[in-house]
N, C-alpha and C positions, 0 to 999 in steps of 0.2 A: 504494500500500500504506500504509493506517496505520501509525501511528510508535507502538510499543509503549511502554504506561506502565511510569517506572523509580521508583524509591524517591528518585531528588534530585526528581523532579519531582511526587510525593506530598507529598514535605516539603512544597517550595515551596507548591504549592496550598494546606495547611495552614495555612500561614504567613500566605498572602493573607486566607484566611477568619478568620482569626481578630482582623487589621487593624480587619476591614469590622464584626466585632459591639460594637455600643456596649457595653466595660466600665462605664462610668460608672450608664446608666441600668439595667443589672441589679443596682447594686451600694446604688443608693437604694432599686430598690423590696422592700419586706419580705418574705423569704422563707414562701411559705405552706406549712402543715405538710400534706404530700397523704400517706396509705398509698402504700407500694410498689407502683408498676403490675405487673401479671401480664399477660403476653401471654393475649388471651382465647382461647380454644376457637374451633380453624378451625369457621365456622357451618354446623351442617348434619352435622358431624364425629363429633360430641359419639357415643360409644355403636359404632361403627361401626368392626370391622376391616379394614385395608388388606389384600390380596392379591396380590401382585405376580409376573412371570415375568419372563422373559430370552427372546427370540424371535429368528429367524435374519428376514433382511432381505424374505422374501416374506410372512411371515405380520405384519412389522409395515407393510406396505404395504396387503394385506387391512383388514385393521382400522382403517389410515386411509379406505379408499375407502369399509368399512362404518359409519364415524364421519360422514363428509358425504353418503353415501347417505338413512342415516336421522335423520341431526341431532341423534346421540348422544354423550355423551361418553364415554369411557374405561369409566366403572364402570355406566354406565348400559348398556353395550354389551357388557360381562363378566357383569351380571345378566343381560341377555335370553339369554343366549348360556346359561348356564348353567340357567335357568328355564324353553327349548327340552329341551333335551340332557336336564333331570332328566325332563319331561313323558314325553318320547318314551321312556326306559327306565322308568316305571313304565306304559305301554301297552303296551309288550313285556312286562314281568313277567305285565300282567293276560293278557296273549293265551298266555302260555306259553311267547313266543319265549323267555324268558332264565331 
């Protein structure tokens, strides 16, 4: 069983790292003036709302098998799923079923 990390042993490690980084040669070279980094926009994210649910343990077991079935991801596998489901109730509307 691993041995759980505590707060003297965070210190510690702290302590060590901060031994190992050369003060001296940060303190010669001249500070340059950078803008405030901003963490950027997860890629791909930009524009795009999350959807999320809460599922009992057979339907998140489905959705793994249909994630390495088709070699989908998560949201790529909620659009198909949902892009199905819309198709098929607007072909019932046109047929009259609904």
């Amino acid at each position: 069983m691993a041995k759980k990390p505590t707060a003297a042993a965070f210190l510690k490690n702290m302590s060590l790292a901060e031994e190992d980084t050369p003060a001296a040669a940060s303190e010669a070279a001249p500070a340059k003036a950078t803008a405030p980094k901003t963490k950027p926009a997860a890629k791909g994210r930009a524009g795009l709302k999350h959807i999320g649910g809460y599922f009992d343990r057979e339907t998140v077991e489905q959705v793994a098998i249909l994630r390495a079935r088709l070699d989908l991801d998560n949201s790529q596998l909620i659009k198909k799923a949902i892009e199905d489901l819309y198709q098929r109730e607007l072909a019932a509307r046109k047929f009259g079923d609904r």
